[in-house]
PDB file with SEQRES, HELIX, SHEET and CRYST1 records, atoms N, CA, C and O in Angstrom:
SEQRES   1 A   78  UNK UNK UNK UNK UNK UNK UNK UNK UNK UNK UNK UNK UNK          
SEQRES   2 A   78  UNK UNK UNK UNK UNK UNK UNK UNK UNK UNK UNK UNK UNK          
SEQRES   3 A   78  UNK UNK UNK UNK UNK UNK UNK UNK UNK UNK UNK UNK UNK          
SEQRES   4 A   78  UNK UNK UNK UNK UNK UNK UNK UNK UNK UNK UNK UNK UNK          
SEQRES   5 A   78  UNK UNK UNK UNK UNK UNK UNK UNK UNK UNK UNK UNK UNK          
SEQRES   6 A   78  UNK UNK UNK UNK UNK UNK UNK UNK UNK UNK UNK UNK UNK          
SHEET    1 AA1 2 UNK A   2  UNK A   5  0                                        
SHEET    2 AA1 2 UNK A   8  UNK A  11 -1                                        
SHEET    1 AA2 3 UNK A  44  UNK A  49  0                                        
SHEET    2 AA2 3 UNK A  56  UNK A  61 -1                                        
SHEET    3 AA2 3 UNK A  68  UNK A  72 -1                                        
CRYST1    1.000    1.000    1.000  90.00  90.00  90.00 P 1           1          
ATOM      1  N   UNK A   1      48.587   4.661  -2.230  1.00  0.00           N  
ATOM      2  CA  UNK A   1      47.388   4.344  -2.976  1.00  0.00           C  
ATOM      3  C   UNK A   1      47.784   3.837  -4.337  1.00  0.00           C  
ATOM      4  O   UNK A   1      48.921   4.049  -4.759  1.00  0.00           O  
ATOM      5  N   UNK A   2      46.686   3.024  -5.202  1.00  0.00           N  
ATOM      6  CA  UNK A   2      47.159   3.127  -6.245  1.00  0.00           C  
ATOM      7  C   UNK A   2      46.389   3.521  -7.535  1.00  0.00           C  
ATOM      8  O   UNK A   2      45.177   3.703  -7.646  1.00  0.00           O  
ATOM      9  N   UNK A   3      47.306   3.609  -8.437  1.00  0.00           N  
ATOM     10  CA  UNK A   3      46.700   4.551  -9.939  1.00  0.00           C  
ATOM     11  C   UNK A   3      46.999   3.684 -10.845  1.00  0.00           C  
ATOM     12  O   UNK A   3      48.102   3.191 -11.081  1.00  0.00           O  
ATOM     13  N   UNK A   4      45.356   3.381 -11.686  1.00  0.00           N  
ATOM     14  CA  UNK A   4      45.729   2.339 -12.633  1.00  0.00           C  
ATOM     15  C   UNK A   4      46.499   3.354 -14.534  1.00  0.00           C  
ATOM     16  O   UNK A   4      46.116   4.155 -15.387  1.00  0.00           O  
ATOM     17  N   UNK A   5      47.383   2.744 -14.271  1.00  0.00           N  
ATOM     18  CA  UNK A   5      48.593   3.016 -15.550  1.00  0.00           C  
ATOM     19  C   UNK A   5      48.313   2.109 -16.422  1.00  0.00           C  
ATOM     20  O   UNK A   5      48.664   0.975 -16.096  1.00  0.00           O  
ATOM     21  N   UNK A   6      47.641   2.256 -17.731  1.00  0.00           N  
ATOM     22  CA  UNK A   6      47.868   1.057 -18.841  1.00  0.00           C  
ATOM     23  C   UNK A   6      47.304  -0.348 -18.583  1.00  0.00           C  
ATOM     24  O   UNK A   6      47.954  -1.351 -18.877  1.00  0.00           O  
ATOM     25  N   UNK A   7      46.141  -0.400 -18.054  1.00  0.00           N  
ATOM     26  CA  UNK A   7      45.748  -1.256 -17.213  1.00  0.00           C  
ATOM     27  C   UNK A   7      46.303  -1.856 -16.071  1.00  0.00           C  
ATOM     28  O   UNK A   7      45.768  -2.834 -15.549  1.00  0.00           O  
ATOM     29  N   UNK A   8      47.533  -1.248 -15.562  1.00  0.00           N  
ATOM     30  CA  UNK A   8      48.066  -1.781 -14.408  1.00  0.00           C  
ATOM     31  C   UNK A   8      47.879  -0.668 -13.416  1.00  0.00           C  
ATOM     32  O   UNK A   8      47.845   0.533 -13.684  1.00  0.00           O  
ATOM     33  N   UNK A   9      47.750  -1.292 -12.101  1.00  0.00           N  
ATOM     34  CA  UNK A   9      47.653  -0.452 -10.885  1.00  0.00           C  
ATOM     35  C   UNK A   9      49.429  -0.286 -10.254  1.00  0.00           C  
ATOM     36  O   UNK A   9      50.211  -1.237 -10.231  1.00  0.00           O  
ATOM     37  N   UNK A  10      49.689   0.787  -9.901  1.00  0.00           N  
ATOM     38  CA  UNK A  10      50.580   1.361  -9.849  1.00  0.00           C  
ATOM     39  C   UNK A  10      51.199   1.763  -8.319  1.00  0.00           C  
ATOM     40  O   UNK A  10      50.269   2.413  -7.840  1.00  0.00           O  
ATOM     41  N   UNK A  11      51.897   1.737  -7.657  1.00  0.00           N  
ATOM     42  CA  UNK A  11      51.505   2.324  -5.877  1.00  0.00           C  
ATOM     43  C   UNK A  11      52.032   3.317  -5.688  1.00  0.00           C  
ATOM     44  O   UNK A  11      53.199   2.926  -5.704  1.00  0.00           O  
ATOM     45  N   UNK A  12      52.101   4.764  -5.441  1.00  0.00           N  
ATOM     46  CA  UNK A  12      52.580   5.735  -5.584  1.00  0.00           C  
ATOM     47  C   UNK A  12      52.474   6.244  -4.100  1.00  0.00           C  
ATOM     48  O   UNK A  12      52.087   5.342  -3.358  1.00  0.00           O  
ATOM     49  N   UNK A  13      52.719   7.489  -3.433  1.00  0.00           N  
ATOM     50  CA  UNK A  13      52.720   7.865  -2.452  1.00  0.00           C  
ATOM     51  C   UNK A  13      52.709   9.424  -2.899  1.00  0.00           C  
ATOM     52  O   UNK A  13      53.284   9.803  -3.919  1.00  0.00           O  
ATOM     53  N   UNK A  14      51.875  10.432  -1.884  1.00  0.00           N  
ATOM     54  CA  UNK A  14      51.679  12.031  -2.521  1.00  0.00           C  
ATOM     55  C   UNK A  14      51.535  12.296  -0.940  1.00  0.00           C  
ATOM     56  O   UNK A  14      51.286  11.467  -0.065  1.00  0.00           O  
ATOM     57  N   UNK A  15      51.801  13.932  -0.793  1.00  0.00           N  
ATOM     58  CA  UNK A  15      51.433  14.637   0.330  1.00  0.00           C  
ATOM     59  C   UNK A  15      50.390  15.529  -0.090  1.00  0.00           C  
ATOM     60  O   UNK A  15      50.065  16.503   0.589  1.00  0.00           O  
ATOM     61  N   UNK A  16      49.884  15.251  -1.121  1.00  0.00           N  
ATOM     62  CA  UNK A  16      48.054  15.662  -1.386  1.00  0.00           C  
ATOM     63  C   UNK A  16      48.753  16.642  -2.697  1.00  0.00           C  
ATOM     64  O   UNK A  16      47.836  16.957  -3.456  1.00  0.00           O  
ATOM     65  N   UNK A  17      49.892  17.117  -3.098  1.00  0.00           N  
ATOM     66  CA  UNK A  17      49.814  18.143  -4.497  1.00  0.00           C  
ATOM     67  C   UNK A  17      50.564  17.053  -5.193  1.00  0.00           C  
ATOM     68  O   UNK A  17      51.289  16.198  -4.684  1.00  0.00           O  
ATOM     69  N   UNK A  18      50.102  17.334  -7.089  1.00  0.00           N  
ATOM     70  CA  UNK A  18      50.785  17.257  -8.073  1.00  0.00           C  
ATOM     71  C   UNK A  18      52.186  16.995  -7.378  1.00  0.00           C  
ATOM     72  O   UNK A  18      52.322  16.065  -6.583  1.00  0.00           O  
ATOM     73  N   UNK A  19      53.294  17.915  -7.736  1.00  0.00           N  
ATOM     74  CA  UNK A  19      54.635  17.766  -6.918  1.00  0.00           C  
ATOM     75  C   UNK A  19      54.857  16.939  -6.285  1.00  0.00           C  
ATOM     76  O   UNK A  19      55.894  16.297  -6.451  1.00  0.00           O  
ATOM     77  N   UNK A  20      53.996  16.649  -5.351  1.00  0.00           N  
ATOM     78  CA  UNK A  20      54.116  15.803  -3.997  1.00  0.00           C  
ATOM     79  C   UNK A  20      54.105  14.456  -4.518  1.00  0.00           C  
ATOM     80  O   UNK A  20      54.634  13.589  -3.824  1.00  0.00           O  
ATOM     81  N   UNK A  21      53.607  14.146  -5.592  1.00  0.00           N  
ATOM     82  CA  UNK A  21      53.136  12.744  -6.028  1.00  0.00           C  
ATOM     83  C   UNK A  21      53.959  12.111  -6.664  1.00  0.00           C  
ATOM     84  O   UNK A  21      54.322  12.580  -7.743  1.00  0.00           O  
ATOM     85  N   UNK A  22      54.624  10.587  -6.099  1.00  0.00           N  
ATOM     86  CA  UNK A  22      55.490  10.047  -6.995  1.00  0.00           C  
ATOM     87  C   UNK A  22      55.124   8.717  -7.078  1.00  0.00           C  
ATOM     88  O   UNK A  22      54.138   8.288  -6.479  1.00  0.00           O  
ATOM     89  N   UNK A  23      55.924   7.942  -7.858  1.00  0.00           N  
ATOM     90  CA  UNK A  23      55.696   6.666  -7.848  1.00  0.00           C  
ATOM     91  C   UNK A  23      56.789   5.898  -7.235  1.00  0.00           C  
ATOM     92  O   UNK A  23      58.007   5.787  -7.370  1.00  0.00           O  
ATOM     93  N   UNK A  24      55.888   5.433  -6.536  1.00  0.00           N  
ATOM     94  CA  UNK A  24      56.973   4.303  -5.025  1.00  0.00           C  
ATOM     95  C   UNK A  24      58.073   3.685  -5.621  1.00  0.00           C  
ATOM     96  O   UNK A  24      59.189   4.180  -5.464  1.00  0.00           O  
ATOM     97  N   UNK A  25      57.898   2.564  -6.354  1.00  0.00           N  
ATOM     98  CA  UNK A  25      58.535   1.547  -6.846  1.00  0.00           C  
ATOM     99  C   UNK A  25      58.715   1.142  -7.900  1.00  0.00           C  
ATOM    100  O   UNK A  25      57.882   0.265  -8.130  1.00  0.00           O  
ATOM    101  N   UNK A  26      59.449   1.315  -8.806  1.00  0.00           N  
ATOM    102  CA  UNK A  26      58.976   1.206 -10.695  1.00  0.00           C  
ATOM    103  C   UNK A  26      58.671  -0.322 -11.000  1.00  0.00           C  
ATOM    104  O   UNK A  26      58.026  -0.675 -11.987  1.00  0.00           O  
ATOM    105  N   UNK A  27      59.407  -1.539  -9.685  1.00  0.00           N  
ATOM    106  CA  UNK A  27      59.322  -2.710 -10.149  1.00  0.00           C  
ATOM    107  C   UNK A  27      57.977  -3.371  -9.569  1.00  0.00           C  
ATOM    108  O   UNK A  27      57.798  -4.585  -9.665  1.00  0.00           O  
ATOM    109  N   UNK A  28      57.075  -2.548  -8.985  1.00  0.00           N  
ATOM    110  CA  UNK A  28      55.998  -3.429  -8.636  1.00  0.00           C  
ATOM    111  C   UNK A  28      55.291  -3.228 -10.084  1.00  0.00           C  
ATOM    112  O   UNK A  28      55.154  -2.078 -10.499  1.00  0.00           O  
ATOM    113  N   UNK A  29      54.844  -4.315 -10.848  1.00  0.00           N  
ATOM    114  CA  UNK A  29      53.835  -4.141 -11.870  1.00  0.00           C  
ATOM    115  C   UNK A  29      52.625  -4.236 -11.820  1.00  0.00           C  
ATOM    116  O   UNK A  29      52.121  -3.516 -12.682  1.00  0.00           O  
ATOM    117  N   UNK A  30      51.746  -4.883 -11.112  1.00  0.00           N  
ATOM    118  CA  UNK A  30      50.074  -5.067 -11.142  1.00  0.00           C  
ATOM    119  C   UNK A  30      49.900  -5.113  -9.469  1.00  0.00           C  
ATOM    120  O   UNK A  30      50.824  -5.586  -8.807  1.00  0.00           O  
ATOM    121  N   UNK A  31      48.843  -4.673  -8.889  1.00  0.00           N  
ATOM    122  CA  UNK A  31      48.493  -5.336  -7.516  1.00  0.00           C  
ATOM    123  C   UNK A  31      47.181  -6.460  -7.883  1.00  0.00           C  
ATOM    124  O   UNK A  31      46.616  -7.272  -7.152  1.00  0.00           O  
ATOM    125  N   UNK A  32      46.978  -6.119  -9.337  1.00  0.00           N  
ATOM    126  CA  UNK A  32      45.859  -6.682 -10.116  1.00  0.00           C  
ATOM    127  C   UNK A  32      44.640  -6.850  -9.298  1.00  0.00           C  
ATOM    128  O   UNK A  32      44.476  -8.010  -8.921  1.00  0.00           O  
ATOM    129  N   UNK A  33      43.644  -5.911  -8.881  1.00  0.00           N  
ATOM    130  CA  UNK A  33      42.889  -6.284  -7.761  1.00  0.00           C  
ATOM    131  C   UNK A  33      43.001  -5.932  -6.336  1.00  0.00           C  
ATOM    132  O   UNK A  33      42.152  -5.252  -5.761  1.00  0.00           O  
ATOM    133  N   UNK A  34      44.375  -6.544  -5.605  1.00  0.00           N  
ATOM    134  CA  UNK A  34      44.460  -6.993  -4.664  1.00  0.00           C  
ATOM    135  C   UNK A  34      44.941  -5.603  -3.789  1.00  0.00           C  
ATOM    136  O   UNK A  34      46.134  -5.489  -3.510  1.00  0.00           O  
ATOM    137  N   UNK A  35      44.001  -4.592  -3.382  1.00  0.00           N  
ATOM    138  CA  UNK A  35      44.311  -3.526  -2.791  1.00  0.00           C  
ATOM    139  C   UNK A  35      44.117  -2.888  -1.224  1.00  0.00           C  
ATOM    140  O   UNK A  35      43.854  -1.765  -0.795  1.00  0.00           O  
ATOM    141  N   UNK A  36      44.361  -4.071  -0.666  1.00  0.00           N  
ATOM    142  CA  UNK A  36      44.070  -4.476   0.879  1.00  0.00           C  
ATOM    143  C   UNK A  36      45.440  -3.928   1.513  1.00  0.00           C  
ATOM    144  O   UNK A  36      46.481  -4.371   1.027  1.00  0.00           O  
ATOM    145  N   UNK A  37      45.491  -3.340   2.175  1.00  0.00           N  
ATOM    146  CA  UNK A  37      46.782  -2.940   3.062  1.00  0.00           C  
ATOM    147  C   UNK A  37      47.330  -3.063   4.552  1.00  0.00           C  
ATOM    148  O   UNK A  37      47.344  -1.937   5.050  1.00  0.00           O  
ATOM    149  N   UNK A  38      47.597  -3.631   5.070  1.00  0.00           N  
ATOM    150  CA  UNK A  38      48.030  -3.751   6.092  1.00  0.00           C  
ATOM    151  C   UNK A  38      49.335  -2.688   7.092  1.00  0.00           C  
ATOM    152  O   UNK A  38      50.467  -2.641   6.610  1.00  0.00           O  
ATOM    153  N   UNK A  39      49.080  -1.975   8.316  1.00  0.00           N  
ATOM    154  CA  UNK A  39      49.864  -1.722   8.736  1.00  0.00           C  
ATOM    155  C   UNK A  39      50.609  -2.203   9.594  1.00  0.00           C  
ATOM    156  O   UNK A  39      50.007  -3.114  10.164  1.00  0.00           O  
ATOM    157  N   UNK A  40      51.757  -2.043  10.042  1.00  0.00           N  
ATOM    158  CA  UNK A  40      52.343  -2.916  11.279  1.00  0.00           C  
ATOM    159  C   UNK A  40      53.977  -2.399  11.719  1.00  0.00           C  
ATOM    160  O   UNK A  40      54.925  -2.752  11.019  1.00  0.00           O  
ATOM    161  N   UNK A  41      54.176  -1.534  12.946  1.00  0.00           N  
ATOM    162  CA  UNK A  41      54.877  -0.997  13.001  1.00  0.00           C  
ATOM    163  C   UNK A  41      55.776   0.548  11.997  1.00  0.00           C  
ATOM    164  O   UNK A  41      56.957   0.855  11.835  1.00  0.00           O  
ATOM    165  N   UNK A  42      54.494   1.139  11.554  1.00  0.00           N  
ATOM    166  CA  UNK A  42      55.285   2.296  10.574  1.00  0.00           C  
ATOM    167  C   UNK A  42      55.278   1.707   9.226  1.00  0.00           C  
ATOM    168  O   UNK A  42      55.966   2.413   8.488  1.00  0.00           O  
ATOM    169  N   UNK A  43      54.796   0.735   8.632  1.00  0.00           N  
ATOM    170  CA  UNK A  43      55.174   0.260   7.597  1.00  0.00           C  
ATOM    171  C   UNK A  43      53.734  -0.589   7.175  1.00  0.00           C  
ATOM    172  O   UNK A  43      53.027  -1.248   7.936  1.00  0.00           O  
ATOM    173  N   UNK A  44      53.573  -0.386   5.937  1.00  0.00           N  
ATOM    174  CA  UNK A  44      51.810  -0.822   5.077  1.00  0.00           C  
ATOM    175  C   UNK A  44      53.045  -1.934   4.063  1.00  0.00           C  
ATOM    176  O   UNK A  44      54.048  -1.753   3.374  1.00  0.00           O  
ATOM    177  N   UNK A  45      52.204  -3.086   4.517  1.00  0.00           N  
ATOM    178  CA  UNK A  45      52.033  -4.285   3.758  1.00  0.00           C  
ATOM    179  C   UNK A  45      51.401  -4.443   2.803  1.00  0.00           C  
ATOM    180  O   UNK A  45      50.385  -3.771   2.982  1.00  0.00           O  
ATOM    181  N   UNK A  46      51.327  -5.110   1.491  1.00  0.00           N  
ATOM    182  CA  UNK A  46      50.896  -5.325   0.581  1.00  0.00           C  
ATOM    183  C   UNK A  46      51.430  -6.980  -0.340  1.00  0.00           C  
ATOM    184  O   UNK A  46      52.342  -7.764  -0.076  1.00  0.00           O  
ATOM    185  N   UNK A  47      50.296  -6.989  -1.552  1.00  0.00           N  
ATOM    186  CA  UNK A  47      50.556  -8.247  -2.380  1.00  0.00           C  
ATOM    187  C   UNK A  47      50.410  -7.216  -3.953  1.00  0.00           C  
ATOM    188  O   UNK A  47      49.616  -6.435  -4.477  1.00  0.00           O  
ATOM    189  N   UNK A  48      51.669  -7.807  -4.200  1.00  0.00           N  
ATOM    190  CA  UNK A  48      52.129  -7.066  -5.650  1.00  0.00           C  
ATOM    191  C   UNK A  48      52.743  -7.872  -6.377  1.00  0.00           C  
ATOM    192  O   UNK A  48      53.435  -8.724  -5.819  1.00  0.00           O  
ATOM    193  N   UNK A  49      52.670  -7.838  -7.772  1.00  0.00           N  
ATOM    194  CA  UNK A  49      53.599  -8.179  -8.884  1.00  0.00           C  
ATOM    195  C   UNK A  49      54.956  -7.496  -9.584  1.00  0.00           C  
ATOM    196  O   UNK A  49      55.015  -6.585 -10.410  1.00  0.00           O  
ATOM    197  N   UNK A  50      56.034  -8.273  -8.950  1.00  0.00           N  
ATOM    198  CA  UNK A  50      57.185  -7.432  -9.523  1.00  0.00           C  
ATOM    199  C   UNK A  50      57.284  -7.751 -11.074  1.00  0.00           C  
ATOM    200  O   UNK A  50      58.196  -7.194 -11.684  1.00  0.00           O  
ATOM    201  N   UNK A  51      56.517  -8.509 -11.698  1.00  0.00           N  
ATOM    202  CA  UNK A  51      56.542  -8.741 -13.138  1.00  0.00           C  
ATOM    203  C   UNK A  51      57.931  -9.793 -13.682  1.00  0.00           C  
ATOM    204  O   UNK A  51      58.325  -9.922 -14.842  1.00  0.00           O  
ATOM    205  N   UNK A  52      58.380 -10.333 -12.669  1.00  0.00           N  
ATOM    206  CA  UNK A  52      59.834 -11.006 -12.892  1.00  0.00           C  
ATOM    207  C   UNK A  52      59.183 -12.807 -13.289  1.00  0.00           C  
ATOM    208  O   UNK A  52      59.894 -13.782 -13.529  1.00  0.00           O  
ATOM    209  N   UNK A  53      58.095 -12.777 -13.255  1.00  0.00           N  
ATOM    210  CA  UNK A  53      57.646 -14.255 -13.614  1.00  0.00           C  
ATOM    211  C   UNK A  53      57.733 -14.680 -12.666  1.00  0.00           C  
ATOM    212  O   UNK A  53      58.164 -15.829 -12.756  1.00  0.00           O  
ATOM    213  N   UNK A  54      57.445 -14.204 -11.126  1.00  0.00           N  
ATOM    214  CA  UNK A  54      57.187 -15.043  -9.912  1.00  0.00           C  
ATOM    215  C   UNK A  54      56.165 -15.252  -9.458  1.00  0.00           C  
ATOM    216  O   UNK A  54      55.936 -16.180  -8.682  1.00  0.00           O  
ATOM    217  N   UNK A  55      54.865 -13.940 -10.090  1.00  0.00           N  
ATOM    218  CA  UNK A  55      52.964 -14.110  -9.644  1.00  0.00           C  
ATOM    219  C   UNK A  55      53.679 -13.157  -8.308  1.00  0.00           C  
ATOM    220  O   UNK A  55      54.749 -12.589  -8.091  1.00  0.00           O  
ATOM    221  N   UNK A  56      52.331 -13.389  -7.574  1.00  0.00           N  
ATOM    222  CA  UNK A  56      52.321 -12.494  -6.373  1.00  0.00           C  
ATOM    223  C   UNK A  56      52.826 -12.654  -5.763  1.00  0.00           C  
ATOM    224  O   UNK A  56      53.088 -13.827  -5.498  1.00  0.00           O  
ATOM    225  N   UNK A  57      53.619 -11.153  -4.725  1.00  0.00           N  
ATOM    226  CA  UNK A  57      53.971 -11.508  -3.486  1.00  0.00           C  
ATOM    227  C   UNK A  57      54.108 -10.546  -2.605  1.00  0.00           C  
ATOM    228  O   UNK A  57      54.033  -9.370  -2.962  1.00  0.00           O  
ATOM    229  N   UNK A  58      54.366 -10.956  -1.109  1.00  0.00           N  
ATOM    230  CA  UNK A  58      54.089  -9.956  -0.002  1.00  0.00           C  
ATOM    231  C   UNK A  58      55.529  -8.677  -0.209  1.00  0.00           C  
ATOM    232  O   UNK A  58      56.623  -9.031  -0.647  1.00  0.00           O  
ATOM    233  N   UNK A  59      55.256  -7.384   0.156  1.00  0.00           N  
ATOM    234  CA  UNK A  59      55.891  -6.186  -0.025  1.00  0.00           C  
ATOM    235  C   UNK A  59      55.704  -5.370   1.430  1.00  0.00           C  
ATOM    236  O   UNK A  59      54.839  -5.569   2.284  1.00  0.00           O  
ATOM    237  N   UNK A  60      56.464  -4.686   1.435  1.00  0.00           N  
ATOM    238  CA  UNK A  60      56.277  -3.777   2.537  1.00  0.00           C  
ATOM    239  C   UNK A  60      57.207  -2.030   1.926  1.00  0.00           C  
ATOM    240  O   UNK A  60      58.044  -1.651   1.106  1.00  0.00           O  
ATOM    241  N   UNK A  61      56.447  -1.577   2.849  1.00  0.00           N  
ATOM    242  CA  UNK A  61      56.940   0.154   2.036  1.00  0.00           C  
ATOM    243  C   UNK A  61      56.851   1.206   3.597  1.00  0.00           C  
ATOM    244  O   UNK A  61      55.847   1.365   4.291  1.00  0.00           O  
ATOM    245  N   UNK A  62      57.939   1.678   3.777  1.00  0.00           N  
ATOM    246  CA  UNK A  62      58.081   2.657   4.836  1.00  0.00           C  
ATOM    247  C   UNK A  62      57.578   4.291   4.324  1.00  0.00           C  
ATOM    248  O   UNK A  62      57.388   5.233   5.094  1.00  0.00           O  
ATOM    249  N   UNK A  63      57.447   4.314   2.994  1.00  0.00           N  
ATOM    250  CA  UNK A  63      56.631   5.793   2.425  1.00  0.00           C  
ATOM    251  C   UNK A  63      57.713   6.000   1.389  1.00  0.00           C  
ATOM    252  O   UNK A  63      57.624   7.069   0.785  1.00  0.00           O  
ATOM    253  N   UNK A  64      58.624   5.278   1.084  1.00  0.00           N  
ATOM    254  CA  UNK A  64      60.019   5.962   0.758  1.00  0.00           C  
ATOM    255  C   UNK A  64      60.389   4.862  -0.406  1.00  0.00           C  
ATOM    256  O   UNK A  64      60.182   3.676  -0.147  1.00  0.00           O  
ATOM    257  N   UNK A  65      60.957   5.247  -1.737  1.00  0.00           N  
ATOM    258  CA  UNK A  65      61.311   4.410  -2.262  1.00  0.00           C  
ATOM    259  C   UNK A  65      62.373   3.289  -2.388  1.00  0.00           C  
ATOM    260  O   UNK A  65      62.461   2.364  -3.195  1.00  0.00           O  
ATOM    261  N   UNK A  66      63.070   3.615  -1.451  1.00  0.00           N  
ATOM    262  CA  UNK A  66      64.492   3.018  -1.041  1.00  0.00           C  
ATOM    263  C   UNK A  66      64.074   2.038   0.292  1.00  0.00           C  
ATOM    264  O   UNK A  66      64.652   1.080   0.805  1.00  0.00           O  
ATOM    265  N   UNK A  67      62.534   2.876   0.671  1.00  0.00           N  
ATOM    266  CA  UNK A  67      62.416   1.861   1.878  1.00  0.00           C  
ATOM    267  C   UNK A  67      61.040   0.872   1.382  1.00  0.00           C  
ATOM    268  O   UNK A  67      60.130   0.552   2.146  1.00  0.00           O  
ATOM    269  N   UNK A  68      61.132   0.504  -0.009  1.00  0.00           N  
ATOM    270  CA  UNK A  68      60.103  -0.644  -0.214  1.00  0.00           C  
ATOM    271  C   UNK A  68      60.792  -1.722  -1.143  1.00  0.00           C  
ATOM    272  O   UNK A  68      61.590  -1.689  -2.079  1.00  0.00           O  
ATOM    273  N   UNK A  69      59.924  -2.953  -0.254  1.00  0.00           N  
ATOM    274  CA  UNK A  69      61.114  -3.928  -0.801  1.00  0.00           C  
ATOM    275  C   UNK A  69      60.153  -5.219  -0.565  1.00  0.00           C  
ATOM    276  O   UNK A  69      59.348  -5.376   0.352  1.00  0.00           O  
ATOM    277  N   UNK A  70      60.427  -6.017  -1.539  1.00  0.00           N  
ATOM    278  CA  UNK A  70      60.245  -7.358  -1.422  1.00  0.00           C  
ATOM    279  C   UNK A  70      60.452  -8.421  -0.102  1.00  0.00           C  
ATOM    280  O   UNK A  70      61.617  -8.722   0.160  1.00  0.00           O  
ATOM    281  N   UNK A  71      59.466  -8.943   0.658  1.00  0.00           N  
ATOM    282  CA  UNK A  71      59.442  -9.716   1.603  1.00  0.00           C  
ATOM    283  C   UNK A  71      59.329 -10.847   1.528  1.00  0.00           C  
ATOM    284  O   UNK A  71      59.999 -11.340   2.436  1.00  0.00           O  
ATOM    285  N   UNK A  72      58.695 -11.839   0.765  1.00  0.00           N  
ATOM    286  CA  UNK A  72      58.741 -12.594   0.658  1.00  0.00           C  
ATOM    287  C   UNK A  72      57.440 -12.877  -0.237  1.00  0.00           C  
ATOM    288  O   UNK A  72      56.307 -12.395  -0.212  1.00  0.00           O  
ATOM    289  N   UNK A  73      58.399 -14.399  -1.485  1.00  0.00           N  
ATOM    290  CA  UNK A  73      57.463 -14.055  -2.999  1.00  0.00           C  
ATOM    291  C   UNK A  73      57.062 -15.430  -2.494  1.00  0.00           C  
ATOM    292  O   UNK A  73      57.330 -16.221  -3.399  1.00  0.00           O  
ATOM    293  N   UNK A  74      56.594 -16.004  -1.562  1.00  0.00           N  
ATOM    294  CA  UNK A  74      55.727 -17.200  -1.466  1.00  0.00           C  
ATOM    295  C   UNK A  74      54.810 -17.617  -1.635  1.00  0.00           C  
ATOM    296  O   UNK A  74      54.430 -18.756  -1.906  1.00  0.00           O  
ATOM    297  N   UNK A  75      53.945 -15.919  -1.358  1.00  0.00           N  
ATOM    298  CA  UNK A  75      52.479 -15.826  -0.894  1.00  0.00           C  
ATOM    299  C   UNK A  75      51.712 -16.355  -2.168  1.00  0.00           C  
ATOM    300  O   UNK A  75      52.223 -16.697  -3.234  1.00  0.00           O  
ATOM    301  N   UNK A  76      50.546 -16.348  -1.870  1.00  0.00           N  
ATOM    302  CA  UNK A  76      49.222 -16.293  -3.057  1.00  0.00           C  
ATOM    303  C   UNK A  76      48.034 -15.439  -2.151  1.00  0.00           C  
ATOM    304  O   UNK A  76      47.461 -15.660  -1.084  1.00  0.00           O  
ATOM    305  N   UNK A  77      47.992 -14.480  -3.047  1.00  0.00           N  
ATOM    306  CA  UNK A  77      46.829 -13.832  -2.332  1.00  0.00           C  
ATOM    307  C   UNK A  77      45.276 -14.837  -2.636  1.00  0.00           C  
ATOM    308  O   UNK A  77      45.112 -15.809  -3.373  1.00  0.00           O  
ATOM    309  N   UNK A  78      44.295 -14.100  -1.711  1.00  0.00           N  
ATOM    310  CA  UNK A  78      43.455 -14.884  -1.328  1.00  0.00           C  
ATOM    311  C   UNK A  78      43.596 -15.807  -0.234  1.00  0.00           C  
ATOM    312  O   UNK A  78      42.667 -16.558   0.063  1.00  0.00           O  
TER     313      UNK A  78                                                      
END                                                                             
């Protein structure tokens, strides 16, 4: 899900406690909006901003921070 931080939305992952709650990825910066998710095989798709001056792009995340990663920065959401 995500939690807006400083005006940015954030994607974090929790097993419902405090404790449980972390933040996925430190390099996604904004989903700005765009909070549509897709699943597909064990794994939720998304359109995020890594803040590197590329604009949006497609992500994927297995629940795990080591297992979310950049797929490809082609996209334009919408």
């Amino acid at each position: 899900f995500t939690y807006d931080i400083e005006g940015l939305k954030k994607l974090f992952v929790t097993d419902g406690t405090v404790a449980g709650t972390i933040l996925l990825k430190t390099g996604i910066q904004d989903f700005n909006g765009y909070t549509s998710f897709a699943i597909l095989n064990n794994d939720i798709y998304f359109i995020g901003d890594n803040g590197m001056g590329a604009g949006f792009a497609l992500w994927k995340s297995d629940g795990t921070p080591g297992g979310t990663a950049l797929v490809n920065n082609t996209v334009s959401p919408g």
